[in-house]
Backbone as CSV, one residue per row, in Angstrom:
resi,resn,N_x,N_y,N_z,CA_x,CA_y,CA_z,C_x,C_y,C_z
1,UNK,106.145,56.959,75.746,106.065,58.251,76.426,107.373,58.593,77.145
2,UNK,108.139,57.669,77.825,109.228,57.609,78.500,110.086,58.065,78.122
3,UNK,110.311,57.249,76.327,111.065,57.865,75.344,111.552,58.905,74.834
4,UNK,110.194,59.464,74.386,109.701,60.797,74.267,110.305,61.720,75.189
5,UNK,109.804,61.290,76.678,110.314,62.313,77.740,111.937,62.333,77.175
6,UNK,112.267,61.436,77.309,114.043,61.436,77.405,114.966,61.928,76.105
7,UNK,113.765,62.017,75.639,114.615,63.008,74.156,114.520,64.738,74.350
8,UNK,113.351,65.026,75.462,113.387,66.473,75.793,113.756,66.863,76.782
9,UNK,114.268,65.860,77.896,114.745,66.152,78.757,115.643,65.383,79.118
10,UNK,117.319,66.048,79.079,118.329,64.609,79.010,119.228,65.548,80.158
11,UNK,120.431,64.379,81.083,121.410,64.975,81.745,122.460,64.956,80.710
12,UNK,123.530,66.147,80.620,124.727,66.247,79.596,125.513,66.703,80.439
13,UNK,126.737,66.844,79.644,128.393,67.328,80.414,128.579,68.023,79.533
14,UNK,129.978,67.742,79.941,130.946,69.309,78.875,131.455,68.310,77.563
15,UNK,131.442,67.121,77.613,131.800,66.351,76.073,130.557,66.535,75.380
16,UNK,128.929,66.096,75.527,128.700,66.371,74.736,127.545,67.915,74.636
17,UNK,128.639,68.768,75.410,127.511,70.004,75.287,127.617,70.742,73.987
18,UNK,128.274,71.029,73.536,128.239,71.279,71.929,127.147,70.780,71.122
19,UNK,127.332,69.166,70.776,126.445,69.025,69.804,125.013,69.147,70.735
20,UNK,124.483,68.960,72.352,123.198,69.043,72.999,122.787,70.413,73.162
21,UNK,123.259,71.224,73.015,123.061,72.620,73.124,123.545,73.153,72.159
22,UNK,124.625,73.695,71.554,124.373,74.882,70.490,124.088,73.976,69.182
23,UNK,124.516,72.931,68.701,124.240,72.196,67.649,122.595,72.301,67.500
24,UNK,121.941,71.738,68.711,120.446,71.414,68.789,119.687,72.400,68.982
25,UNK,120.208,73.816,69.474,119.897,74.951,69.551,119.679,75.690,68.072
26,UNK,120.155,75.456,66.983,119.996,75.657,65.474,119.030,75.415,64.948
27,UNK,118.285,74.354,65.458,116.648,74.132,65.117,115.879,74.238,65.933
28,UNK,115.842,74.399,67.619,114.726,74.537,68.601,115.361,74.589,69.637
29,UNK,115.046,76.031,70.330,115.313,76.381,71.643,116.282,75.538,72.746
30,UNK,116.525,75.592,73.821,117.405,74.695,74.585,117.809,75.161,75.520
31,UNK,116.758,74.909,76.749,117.125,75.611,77.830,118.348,74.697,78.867
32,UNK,119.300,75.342,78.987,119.618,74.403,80.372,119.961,74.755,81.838
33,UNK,120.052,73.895,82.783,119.229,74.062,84.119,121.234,73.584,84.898
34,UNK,121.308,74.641,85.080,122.669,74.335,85.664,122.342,74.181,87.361
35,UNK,123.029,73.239,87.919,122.289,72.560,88.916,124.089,72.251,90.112
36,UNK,123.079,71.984,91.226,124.500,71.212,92.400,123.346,70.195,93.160
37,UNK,124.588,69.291,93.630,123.411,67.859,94.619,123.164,68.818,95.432
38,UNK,124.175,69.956,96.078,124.312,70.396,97.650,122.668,71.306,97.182
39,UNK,122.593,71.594,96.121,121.596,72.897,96.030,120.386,72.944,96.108
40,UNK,119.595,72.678,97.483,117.957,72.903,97.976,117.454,73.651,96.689
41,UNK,117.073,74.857,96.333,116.806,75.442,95.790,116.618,74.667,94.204
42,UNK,117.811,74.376,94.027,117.631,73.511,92.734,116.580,72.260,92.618
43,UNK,116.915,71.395,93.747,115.817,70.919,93.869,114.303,70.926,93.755
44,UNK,114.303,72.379,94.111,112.847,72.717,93.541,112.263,73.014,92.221
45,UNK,113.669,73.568,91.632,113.074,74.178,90.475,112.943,73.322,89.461
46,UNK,114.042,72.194,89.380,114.262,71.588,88.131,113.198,70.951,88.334
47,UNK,112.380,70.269,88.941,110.876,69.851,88.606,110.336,70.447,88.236
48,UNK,110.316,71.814,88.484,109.085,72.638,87.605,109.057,73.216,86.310
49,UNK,111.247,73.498,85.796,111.607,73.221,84.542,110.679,72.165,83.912
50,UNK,111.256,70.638,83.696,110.666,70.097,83.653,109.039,69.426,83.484
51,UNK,108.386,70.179,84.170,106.868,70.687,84.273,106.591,70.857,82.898
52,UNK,107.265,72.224,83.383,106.951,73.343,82.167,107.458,73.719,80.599
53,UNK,108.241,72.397,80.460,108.885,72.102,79.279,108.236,70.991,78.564
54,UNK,108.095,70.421,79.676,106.871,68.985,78.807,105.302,69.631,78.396
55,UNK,105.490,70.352,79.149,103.858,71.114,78.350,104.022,71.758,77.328
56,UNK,105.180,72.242,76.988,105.847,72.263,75.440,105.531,71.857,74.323
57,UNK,104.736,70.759,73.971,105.028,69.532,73.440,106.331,69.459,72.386
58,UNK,107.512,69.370,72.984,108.418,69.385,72.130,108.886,70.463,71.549
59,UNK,108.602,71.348,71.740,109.096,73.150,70.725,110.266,73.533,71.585
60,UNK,111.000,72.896,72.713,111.735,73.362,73.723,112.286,72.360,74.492
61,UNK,113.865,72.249,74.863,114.437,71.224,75.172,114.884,71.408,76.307
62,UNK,115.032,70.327,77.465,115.432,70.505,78.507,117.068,70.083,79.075
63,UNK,118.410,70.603,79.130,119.415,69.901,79.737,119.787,69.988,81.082
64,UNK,119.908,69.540,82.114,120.483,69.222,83.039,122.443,69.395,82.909
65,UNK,122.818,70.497,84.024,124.586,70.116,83.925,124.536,69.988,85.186
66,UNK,125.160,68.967,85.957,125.669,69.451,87.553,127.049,70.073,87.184
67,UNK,126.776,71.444,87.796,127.939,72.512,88.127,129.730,71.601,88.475
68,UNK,129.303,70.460,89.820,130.639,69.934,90.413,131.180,68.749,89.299
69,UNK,130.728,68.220,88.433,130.935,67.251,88.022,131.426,67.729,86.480
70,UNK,131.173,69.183,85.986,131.383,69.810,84.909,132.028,71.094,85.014
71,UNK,133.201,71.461,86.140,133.487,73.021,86.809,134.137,73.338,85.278
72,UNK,134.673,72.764,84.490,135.174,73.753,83.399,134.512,74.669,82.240
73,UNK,133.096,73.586,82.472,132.009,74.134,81.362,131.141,75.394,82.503
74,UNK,131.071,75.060,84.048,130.511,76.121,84.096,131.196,77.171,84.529
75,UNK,132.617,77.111,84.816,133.678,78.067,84.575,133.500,79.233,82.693
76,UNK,133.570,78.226,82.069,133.421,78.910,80.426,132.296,79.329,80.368
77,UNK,131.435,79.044,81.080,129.839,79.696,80.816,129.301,80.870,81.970
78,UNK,130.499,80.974,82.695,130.377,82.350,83.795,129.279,81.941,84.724
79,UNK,129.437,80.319,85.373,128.078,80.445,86.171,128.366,80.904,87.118
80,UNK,127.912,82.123,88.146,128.160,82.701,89.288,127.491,81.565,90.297
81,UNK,126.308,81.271,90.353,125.410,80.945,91.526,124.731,80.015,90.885
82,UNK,124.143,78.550,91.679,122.990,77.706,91.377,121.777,78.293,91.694
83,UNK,120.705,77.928,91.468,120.281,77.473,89.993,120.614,78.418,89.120
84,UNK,121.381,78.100,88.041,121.148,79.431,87.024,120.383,78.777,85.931
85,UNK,119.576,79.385,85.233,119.048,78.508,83.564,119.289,79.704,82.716
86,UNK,119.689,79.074,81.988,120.248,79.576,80.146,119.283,78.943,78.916
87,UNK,118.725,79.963,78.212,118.023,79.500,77.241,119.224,80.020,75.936
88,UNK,119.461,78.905,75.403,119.905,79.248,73.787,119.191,78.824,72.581
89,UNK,119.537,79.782,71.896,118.630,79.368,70.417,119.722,80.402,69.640
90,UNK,119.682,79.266,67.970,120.334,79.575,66.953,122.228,80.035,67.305
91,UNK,122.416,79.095,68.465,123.787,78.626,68.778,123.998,79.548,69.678
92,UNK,123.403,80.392,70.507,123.625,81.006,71.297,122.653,81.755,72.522
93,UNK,123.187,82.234,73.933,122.331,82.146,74.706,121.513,83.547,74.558
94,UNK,120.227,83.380,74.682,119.167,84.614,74.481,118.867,85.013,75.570
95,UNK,118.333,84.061,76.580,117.998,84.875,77.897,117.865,84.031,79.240
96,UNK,117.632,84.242,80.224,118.310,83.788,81.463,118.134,84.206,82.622
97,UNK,117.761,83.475,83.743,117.602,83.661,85.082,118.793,83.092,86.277
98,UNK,118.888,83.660,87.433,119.497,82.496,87.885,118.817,82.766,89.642
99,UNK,118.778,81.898,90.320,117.767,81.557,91.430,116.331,81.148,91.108
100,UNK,116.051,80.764,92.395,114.500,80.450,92.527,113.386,81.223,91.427
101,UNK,112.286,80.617,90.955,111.061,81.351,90.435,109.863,80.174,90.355
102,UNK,108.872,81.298,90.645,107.447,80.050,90.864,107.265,79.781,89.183
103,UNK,106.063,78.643,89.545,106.203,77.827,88.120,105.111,79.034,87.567
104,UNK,104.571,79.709,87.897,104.333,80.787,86.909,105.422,81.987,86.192
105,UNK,106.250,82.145,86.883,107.207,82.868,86.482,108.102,82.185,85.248
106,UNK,108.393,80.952,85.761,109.002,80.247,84.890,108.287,79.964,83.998
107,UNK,106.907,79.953,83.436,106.369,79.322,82.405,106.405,80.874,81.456
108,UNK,106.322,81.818,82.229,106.507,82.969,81.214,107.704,83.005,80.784
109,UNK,108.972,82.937,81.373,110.193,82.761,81.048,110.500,81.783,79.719
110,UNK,109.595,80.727,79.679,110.340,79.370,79.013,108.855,79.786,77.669
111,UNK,107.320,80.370,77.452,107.108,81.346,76.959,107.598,82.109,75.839
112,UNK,108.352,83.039,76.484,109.312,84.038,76.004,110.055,83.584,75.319
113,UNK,110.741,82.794,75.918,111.472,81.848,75.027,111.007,81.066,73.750
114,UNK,110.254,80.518,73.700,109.842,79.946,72.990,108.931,80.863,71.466
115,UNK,108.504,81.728,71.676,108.072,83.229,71.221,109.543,83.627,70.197
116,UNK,110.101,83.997,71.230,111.428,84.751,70.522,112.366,83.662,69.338
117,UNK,111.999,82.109,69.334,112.864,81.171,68.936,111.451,81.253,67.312
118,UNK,110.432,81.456,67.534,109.980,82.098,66.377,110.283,82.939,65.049
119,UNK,111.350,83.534,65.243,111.714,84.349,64.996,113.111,84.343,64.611
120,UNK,113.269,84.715,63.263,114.869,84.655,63.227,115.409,85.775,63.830
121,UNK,116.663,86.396,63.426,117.176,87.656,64.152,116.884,88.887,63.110
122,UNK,116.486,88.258,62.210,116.515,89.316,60.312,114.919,89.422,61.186
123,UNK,114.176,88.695,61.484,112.545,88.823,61.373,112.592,89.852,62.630
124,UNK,113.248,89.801,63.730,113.374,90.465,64.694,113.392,91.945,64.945
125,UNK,114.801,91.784,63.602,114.678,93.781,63.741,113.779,94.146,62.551
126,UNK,113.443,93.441,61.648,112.138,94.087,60.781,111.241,94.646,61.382
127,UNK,110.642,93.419,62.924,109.747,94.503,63.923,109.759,95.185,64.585
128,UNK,111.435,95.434,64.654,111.586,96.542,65.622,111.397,97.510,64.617
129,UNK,111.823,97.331,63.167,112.213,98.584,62.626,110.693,99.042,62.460
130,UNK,108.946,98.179,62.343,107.653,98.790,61.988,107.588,99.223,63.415
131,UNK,108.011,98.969,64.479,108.120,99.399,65.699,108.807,100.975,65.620
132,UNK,109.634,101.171,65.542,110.052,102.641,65.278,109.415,103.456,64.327
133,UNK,109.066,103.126,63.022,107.973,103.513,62.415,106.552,104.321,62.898
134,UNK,106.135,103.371,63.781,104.979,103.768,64.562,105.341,104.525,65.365
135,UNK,106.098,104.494,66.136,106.670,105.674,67.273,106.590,106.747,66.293
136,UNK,107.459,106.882,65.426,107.379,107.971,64.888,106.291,108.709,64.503
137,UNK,105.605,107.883,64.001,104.171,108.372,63.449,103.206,109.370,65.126
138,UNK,103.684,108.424,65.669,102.661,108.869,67.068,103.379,110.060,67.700
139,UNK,104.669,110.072,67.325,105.529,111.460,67.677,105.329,112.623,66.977
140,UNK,104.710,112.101,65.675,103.863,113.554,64.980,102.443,113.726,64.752
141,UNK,101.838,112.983,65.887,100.812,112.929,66.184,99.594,112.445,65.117
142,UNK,100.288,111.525,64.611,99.505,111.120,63.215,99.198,110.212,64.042
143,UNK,97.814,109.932,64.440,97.926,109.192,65.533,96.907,107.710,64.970
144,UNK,95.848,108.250,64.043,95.368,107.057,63.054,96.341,105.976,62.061
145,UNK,97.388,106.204,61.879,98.177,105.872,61.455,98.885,104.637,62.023
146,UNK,99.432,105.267,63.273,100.172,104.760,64.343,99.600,103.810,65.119
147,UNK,97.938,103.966,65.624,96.720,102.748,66.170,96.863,101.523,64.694
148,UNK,96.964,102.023,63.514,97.010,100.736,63.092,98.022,99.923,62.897
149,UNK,99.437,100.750,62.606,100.426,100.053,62.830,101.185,99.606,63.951
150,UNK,100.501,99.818,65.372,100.929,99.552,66.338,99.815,98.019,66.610
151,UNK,98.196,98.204,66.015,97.467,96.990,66.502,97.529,96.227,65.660
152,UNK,98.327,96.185,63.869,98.495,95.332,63.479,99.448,94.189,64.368
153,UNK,100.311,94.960,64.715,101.772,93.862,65.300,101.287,93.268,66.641
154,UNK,100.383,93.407,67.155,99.795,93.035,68.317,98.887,91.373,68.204
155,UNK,98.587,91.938,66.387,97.981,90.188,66.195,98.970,89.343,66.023
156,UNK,100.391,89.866,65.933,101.239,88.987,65.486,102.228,88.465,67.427
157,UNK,102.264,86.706,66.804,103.263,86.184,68.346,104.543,86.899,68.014
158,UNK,104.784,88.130,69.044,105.894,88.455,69.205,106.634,88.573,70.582
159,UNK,108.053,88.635,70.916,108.653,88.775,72.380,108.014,89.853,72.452
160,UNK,107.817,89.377,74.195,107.599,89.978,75.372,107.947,91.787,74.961
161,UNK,108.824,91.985,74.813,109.457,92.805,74.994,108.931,94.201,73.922
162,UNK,108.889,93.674,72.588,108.586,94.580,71.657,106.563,94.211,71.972
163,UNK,106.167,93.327,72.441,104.586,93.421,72.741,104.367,94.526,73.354
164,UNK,105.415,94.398,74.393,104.997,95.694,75.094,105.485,96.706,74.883
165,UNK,106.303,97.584,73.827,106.583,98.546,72.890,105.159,98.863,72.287
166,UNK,104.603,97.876,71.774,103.687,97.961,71.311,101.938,98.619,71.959
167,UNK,101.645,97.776,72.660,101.133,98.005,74.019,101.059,99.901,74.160
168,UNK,102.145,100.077,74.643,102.646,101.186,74.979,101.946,102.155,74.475
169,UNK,102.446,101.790,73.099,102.218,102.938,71.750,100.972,103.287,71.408
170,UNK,100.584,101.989,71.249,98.717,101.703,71.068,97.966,102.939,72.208
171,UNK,98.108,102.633,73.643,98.130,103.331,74.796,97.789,104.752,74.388
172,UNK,99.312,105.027,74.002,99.829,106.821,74.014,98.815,107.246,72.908
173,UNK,98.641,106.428,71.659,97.688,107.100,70.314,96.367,107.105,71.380
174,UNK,95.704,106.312,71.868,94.719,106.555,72.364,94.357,107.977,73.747
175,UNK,95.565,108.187,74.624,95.500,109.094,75.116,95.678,110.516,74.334
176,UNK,96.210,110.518,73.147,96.389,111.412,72.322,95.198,112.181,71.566
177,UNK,94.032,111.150,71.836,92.511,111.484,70.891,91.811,111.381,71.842
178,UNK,91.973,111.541,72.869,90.947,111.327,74.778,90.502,110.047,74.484
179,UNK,90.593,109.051,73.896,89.813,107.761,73.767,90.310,107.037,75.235
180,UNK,89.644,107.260,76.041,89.761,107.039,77.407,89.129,105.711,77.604
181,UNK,88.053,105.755,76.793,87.083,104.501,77.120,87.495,103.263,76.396
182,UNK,88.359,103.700,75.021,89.780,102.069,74.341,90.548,102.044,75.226
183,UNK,91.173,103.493,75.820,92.735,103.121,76.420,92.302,101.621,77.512
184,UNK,91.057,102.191,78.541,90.916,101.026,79.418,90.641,99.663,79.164
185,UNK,89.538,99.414,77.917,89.238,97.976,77.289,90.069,98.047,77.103
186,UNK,91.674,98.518,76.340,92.815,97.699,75.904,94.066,97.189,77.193
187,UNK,93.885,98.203,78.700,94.636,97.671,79.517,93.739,96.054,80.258
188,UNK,92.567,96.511,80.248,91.565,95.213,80.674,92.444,94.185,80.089
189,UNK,92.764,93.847,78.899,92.917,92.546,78.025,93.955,92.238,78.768
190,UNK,94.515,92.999,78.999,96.386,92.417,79.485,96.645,91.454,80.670
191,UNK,97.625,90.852,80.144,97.340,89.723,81.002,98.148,90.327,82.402
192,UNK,98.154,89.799,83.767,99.063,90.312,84.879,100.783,90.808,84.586
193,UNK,101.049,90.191,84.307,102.891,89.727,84.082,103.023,90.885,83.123
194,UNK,102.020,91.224,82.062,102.221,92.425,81.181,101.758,93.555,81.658
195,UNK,101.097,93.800,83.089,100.413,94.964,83.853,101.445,95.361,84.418
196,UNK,102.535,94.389,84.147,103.702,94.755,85.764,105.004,95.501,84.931
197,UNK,104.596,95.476,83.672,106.320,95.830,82.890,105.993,97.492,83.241
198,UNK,107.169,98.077,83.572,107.445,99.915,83.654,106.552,100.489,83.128
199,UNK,106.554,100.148,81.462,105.506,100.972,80.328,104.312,101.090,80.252
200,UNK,103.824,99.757,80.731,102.354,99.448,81.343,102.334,100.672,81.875
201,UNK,102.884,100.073,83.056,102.618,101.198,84.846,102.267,102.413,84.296
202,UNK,103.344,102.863,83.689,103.480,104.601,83.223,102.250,104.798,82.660
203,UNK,102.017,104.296,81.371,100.480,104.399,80.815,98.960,104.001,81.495
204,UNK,99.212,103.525,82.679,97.917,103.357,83.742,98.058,104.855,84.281
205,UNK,99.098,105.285,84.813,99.117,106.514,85.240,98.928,107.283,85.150
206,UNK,99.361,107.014,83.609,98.663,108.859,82.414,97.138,108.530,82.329
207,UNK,96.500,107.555,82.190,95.515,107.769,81.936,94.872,108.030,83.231
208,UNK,95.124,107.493,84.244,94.188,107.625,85.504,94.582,109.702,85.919
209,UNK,95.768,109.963,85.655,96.377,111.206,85.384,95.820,112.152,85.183
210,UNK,95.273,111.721,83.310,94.317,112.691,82.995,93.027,112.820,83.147
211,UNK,93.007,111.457,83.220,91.467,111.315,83.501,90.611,112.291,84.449
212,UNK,91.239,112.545,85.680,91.268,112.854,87.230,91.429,114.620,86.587
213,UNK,92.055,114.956,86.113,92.623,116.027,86.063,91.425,117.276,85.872
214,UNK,91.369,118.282,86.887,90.244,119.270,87.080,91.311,120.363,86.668
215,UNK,90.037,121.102,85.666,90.949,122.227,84.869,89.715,123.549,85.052
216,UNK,89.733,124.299,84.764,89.454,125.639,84.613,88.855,126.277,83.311
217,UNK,87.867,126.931,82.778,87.390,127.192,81.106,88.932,127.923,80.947
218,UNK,88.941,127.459,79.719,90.099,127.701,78.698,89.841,129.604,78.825
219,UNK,88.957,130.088,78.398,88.855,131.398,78.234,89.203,132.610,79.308
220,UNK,88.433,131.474,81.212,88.969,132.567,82.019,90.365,132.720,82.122
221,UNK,90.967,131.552,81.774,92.411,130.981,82.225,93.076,132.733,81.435
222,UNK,92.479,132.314,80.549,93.364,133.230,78.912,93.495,134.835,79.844
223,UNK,92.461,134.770,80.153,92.127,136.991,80.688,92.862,136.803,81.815
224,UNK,92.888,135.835,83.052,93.614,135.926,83.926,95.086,136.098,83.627
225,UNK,95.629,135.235,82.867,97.398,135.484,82.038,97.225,136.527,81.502
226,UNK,96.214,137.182,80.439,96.672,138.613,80.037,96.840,139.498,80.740
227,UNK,96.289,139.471,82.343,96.004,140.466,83.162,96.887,140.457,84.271
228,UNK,97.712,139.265,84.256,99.316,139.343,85.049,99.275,137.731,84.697
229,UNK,100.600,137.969,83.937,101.333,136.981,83.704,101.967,136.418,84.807
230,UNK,102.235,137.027,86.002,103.598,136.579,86.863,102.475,135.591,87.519
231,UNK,101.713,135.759,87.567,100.502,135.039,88.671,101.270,133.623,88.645
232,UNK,101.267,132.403,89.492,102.224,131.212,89.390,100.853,130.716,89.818
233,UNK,99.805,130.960,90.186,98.607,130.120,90.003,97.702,129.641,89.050
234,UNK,97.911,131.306,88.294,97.406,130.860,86.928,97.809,130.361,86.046
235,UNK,99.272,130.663,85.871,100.220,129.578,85.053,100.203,128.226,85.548
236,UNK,100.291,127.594,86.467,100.042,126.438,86.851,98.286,126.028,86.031
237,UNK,97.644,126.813,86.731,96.202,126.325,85.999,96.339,125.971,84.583
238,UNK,96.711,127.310,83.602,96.761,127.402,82.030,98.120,125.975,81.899
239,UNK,99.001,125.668,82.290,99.617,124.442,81.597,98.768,123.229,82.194
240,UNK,97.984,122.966,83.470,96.874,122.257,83.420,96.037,122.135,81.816
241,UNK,95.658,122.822,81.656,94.797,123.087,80.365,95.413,122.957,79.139
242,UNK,96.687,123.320,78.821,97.355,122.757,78.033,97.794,121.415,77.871
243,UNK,97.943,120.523,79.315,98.190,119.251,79.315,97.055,117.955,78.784
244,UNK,95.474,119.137,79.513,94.638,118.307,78.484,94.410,118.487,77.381
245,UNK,94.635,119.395,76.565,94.876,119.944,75.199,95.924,119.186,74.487
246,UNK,96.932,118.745,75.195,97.749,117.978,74.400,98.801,118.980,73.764
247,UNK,99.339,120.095,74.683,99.815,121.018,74.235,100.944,121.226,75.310
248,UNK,101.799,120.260,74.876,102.885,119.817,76.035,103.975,120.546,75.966
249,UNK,104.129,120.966,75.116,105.425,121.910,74.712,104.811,123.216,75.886
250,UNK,103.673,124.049,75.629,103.739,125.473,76.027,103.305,124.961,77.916
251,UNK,102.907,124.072,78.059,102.922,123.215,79.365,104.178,123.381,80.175
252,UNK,105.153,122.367,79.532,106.454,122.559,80.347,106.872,123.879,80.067
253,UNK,107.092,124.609,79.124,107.215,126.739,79.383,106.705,126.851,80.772
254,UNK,105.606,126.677,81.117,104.649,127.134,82.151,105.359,126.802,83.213
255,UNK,105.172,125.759,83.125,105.704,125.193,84.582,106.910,125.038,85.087
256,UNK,108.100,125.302,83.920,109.259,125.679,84.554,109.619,126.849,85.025
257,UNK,108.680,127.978,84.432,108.433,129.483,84.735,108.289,129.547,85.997
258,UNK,107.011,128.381,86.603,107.032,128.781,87.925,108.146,128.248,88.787
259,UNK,109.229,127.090,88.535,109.739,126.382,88.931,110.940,127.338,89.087
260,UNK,111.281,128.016,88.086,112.420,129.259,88.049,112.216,130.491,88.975
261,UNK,111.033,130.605,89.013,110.965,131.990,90.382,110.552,131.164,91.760
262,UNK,109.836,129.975,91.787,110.070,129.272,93.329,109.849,127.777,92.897
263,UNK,111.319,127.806,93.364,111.795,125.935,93.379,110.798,125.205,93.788
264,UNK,109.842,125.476,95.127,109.187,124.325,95.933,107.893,125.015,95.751
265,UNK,107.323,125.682,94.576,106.372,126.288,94.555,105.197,125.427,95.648
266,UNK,104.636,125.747,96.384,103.256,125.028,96.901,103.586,123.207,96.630
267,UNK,104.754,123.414,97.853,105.185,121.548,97.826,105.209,120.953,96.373
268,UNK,105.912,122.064,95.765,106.338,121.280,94.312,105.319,121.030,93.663
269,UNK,104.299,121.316,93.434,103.378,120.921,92.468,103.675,121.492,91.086
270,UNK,104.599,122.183,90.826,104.905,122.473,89.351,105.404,121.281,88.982
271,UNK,106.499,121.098,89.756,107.917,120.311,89.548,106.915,118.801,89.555
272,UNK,106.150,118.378,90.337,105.343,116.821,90.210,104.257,117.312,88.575
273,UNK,103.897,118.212,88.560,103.080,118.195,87.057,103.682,117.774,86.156
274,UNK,105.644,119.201,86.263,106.136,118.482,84.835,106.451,116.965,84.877
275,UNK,107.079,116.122,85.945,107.092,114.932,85.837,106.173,114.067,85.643
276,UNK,105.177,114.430,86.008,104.022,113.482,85.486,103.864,113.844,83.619
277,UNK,104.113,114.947,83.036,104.911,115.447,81.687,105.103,114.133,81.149
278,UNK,106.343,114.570,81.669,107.509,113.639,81.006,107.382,111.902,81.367
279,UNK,106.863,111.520,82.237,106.099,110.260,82.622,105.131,109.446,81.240
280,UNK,104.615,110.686,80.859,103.107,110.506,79.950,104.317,110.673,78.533
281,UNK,104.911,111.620,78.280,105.653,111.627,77.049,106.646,110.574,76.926
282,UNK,107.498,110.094,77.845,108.464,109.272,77.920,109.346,109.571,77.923
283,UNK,110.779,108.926,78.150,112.119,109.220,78.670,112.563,109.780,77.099
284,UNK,112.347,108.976,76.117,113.088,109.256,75.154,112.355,110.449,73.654
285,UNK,111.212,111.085,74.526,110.385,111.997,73.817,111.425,113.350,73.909
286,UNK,111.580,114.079,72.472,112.315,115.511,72.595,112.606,116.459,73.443
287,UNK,110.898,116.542,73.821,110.660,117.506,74.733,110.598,116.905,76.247
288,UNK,110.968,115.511,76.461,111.074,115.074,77.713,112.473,115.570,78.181
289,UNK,113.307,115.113,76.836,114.917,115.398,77.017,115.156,116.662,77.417
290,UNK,114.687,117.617,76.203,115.217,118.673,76.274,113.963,119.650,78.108
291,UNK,113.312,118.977,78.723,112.315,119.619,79.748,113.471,118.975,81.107
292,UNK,114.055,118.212,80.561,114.251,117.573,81.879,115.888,118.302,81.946
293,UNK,116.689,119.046,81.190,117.773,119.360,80.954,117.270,120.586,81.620
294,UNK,116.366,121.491,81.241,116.226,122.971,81.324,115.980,122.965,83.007
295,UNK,115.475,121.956,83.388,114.854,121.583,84.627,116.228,121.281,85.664
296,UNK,116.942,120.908,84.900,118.323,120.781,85.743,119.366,122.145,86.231
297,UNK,119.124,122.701,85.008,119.800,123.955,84.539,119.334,124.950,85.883
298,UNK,117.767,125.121,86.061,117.190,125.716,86.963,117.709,125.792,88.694
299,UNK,117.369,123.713,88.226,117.489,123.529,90.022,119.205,123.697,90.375
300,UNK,119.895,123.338,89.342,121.433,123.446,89.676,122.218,124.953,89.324
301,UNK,121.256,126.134,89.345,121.863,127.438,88.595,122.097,127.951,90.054
């Protein structure tokens, strides 16, 4: 067992960091734990490295450098501050912390790692590229389409990162068809650490958003706008109604209309609708771009 330990967790230098890290990094992950005697902090962590690498069983390697005893290697490796850890795989470093983290943090970290070392770099952007795929699909509202090619990739172990691309997407198709009652069984499943990424957040929001959202019959809305357009109450109401309609384009019209004849309409409630908009559409949606430009144009004319 001892053995064992000492083949996954070894101290190295700068002679043989080459072949202990990027050499050994070519077939399985390789985190290492750049360290000082002076460094409290380190002290804590590299036990829980350690920890959390032996529960590994082996898919993930542990090195030890002290910083003072190796300043040229951690000169060449840009270490600013102890503790720093560096994970490399396939001869080079993928991802990285440096200070303190509880051994839950770190087990998602070393995780991630281990996830992403799955994966070559060819297999990587293949999923990004069914990843853009699906966006697209959900950007033209083909939205059956997009639920399956977004929950196929969801059965598959992928990084952190494109999971929650995924996640996301799954999300938006479901707010797109009111399926209010999947969107929530699918945030239920998620584990904490994935409740906390931006995209999450945003998509708890839209849904609690719309959910909440008190609108007006579609029909009085209609006679009230034919019967004065300038009204900034009723336009506010009618892009309400368009927002649950899913009719985001003539929405932001609305609400920059009112935003153009009074900036702070009624403590901004135009100006917080369209952002909650563009919140629910996303940064990199057309009409987020082009709402949030016209919106500038306004407040800076």
């Amino acid at each position: 067992m001892l053995e064992e330990q000492s083949q996954i967790i070894q101290d190295i230098d700068t002679s043989n960091f080459i072949n202990k890290v990027i050499e050994e990094s070519k077939n399985n992950p390789v985190i290492v734990d750049f360290w000082a005697t002076w460094c409290n902090p380190c002290k804590q962590l590299t036990p829980i490295l350690e920890k959390v690498v032996l529960q590994m069983n082996g898919k993930i390697k542990l090195v030890k450098v002290d910083i003072d005893q190796n300043q040229s290697l951690a000169q060449q490796m840009q270490i600013q501050s102890v503790p720093t850890v560096l994970a490399f795989f396939e001869g080079k470093p993928i991802n990285g912390f440096a200070g303190m983290k509880s051994e839950e943090e770190v087990l998602n970290f070393i995780t991630e790692v281990a996830t992403l070392s799955g994966h070559s770099s060819d297999g990587l952007k293949k999923i990004s590229s069914l990843l853009d795929e699906a966006e697209k699909k959900l950007q033209e509202k083909d939205y059956e389409t997009a639920i399956y090619e977004f929950s196929s990739l969801l059965g598959e172990s992928i990084p952190k990162d494109l999971m929650v691309r995924a996640i996301s997407g799954l999300g938006k198709c479901y707010i797109g068809l009111n399926q209010f009652k999947e969107l929530a069984e699918l945030i239920n499943t998620l584990e904490d650490n994935i409740k906390k990424e931006s995209e999450i957040i945003d998509l708890i929001k839209s849904k609690d958003y719309l959910e909440n959202m008190d609108v007006q019959e579609d029909a009085e809305l209609e006679k009230k706008f034919k019967k004065n357009p300038n009204d900034l109450n009723t336009r506010y109401e009618l892009a309400k109604s368009q927002i649950i309609n899913k009719d985001y384009s003539e929405a932001i019209n609305n609400l920059l209309f009112i935003i153009d004849k009074n900036k702070g309409w009624k403590d901004n409630k135009a100006k917080t609708e369209l952002l909650n908009i563009f919140s629910l559409l996303g940064d990199s949606d057309p009409m987020t771009m082009e709402g949030r430009s016209r919106l500038s144009n306004i407040i800076f004319k």
